[in-house]
C-alpha positions in Angstrom: -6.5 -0.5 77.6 -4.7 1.1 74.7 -7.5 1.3 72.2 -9.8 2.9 75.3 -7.1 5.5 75.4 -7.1 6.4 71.8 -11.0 6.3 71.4 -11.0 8.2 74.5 -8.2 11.1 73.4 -10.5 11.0 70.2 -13.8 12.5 72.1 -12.2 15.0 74.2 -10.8 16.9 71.2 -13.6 15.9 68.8 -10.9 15.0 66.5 -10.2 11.8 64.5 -7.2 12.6 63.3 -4.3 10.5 63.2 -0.8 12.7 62.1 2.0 10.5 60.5 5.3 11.7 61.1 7.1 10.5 58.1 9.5 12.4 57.2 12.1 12.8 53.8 14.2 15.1 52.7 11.8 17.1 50.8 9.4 17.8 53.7 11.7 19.8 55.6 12.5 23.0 55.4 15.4 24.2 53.5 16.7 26.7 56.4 16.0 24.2 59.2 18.6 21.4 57.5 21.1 24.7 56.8 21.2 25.1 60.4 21.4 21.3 61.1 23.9 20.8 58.9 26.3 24.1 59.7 26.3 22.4 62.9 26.9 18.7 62.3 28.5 18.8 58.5 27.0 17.5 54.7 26.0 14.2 57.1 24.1 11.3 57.6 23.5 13.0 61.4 22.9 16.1 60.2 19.7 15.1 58.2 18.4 13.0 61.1 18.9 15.9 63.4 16.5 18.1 60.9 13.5 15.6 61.2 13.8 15.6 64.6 13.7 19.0 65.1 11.3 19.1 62.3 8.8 16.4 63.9 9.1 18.1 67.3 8.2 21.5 66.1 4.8 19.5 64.6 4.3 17.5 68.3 4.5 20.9 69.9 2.1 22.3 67.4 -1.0 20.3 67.5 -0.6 18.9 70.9 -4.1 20.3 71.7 -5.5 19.8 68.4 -4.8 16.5 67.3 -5.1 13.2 69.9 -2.5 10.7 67.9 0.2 10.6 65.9 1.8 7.5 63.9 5.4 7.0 63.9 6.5 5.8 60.2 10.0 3.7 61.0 11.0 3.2 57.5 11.6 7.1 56.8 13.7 6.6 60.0 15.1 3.4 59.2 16.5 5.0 55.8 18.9 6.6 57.8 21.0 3.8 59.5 21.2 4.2 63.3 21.4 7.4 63.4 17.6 7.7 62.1 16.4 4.8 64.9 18.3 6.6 67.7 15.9 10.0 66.1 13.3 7.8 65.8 13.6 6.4 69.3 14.0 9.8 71.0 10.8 11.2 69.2 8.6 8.5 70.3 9.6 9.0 73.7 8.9 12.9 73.0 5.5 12.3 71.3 4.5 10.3 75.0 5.4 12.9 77.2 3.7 15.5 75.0 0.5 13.3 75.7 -0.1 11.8 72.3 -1.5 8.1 71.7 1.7 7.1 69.7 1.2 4.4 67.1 4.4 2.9 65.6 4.5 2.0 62.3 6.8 -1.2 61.2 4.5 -3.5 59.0 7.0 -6.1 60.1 5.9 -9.7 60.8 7.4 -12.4 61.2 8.3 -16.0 62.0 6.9 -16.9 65.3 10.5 -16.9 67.2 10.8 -13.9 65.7 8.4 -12.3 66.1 8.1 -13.1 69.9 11.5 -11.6 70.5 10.3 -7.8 68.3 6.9 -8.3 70.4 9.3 -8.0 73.9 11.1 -5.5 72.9 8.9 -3.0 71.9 5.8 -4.2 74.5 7.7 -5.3 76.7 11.0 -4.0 77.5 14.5 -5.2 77.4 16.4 -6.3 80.3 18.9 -4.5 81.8 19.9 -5.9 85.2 17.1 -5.5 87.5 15.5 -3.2 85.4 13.6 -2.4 81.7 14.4 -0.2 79.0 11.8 0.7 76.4 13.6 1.5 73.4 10.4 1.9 71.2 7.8 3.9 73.5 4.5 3.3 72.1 0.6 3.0 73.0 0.3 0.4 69.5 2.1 -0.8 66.5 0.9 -1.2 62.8 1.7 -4.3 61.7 1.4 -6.8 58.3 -0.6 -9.6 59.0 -0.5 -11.4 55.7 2.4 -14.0 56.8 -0.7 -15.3 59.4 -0.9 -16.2 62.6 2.7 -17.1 63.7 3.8 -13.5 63.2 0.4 -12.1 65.4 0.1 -14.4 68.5 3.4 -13.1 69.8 2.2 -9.8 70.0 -1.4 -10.9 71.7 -0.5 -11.4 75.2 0.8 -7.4 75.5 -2.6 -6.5 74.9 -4.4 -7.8 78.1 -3.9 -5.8 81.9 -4.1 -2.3 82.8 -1.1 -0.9 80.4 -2.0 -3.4 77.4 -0.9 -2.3 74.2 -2.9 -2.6 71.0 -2.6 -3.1 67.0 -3.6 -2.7 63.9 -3.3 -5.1 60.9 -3.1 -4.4 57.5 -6.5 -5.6 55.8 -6.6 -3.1 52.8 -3.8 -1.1 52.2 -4.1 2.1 50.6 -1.5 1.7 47.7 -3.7 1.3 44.6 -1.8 -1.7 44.0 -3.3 -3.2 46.5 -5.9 -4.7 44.7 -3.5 -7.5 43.0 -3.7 -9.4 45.8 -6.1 -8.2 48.8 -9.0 -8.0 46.1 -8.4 -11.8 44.5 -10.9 -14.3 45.8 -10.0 -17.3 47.5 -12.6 -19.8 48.8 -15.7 -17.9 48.1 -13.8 -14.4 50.0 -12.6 -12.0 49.3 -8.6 -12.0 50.4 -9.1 -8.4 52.2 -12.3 -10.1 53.8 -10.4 -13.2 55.2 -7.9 -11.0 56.8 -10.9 -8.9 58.4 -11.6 -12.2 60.1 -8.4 -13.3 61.2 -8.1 -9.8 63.0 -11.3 -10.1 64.5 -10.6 -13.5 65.7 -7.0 -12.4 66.9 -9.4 -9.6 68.9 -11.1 -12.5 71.0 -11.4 -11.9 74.6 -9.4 -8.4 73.5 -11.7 -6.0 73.5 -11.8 -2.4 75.7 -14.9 -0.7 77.4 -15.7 1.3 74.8 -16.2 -2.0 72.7 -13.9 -2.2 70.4 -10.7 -5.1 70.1 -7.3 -4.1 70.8 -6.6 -5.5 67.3 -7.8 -3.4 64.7 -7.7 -3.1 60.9 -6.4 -0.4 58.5 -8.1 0.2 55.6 -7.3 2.5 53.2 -9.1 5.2 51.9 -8.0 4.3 48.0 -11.4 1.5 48.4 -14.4 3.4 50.1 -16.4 0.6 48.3 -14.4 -1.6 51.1 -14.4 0.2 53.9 -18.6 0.3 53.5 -18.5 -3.1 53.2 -16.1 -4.2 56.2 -18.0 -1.3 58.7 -20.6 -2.9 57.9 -20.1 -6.8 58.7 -17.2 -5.6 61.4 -18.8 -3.5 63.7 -16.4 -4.3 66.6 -13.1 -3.7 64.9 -11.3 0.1 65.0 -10.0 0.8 61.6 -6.9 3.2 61.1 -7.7 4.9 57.5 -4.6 6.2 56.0 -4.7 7.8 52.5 -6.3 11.0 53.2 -5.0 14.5 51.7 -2.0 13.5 49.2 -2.9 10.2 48.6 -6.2 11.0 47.6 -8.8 10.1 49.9 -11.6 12.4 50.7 -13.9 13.2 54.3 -17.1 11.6 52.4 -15.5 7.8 51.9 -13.8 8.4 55.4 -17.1 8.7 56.7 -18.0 5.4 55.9 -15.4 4.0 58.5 -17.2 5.3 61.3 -19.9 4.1 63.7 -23.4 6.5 64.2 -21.9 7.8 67.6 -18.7 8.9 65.2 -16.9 6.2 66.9 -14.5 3.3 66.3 -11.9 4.9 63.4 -9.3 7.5 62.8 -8.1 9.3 59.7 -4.7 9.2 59.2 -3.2 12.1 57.0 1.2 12.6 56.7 2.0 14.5 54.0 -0.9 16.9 53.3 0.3 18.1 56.8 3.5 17.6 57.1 4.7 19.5 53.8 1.3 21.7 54.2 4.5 24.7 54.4 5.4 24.6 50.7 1.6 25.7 49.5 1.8 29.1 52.0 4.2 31.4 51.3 5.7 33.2 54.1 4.2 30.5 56.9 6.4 28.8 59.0 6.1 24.7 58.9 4.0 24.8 62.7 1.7 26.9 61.5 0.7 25.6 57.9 0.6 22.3 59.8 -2.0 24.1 62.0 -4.4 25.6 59.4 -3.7 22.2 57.7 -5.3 20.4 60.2 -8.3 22.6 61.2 -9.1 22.3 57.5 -9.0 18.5 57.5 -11.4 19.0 60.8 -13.7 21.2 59.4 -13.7 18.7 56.2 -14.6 15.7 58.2 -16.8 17.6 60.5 -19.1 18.0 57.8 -19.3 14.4 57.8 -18.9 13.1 61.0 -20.1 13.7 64.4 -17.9 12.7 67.6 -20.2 11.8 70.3 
């Protein structure tokens, strides 16, 4: 099962780390888009050429250091079809490399809908007497707040030996978060209610190593939160994003884990992927390197994977 996979990648490096490639302008290099665009013009293709070599010089850099990486689509997305076509060949790069992949869409939808996104990215599309698999991924990331017409779709592709799994958004890392996810409705908390739906979405779905194939992100922006949904969902995996440029710190990461150092992964994009532009003379792969053994070390001081 998917989420055995990625707890499982987790203890044989030691190494909660989640990497999101996500990609802009900024982030890459100034002489790797020169080259991409002497070669393919002032373009649309040239740019999407330059994060995928870009993303694929990171892949081949922390292959043995980090056990995941998360696939942002909208950064890919922002390109037209020549971003998804880059989008769809470094997924199926990032797999063979031997990453868990986690695509990120936060796209839900009307059940009809959704059931038709859920096939194509779980299951395949068609093609005579064969599938194609335009989105190669272990798990998506997905927004759960239009309920559960835009889950259940998605639920039966987490069951058998190559079942998929995903995380909901509970509590978003955006600061702005708190205009809606913290109102109280009914006596709960709006993040908490969510919590439950994605553990109740998780029945029957859960791997050997305990946890559901549906799991939560929670954001590091509300360690306050994170204490408080560890501690009342002891069976859900949370994805923390918000670490390094957004803010979030290895103590309040902590709190997302289990005593074992189980059952969570910190995701961190930018404070890796544009770690380049705070060393001079250090190519991108390497500052993404000593970028990452210093988020280690950080958590390390923290956390303990059993």
């Amino acid at each position: 099962m998917s989420i055995d996979l990625l707890q499982s990648k987790i203890r044989k490096l030691k190494t909660p780390i989640v990497v999101g490639l996500d990609p802009t302008p900024e982030l890459i290099p100034p002489e790797l888009l020169a080259q991409c665009r002497d070669q393919l013009g002032d373009s649309v293709e040239a740019l999407a050429e330059g994060y995928l070599r870009f993303c694929k010089g990171i892949l081949d850099a922390l292959k043995k250091l980090v056990p995941a990486v998360k696939v942002q689509a909208a950064c890919f997305d922002a390109l037209g079809w020549q971003g998804v076509k880059v989008m769809q060949e470094l997924l199926a790069y990032a797999k063979k490399q031997g990453y868990y992949v986690l695509l990120e869409t936060m796209r839900t939808d009307v059940g009809h809908i959704a059931a038709i996104s859920a096939e194509s990215v779980f299951g395949g599309i068609p093609c005579g007497e064969e599938r194609v698999f335009p989105y190669p991924c272990d798990g998506l990331v997905l927004n759960g707040y239009l309920g559960s017409d835009g889950i259940k779709p998605y639920l039966p592709w987490l069951k058998g030996a190559d079942a998929k799994n995903l995380f909901v958004v509970v509590k978003s890392s955006n600061r702005s978060s708190a205009e809606v996810q913290d109102l109280v409705s009914g006596g709960r908390v709006i993040y908490t209610a969510m919590a439950d739906l994605t553990l109740r979405w998780s029945t029957d779905l859960f791997g050997k190593c305990g946890y559901g194939e549906v799991g939560a992100v929670v954001g590091l922006s509300s360690p306050s939160a994170i204490q408080a949904l560890r501690k009342r969902y002891d069976s859900l995996f949370f994805l923390v994003p918000g670490y390094g440029a957004q803010g979030g710190v290895a103590k309040h990461a902590a709190y997302a884990f289990d005593r074992l150092g189980h059952g969570a992964a910190v995701c961190a994009s930018r404070s890796i992927l544009g770690a380049w532009r705070e060393q001079s003379g250090v190519d991108y792969p390497e500052a993404a390197v000593a970028a990452v053994e210093k988020m280690k070390k950080q958590l390390e001081a923290y956390v303990t994977v059993l």
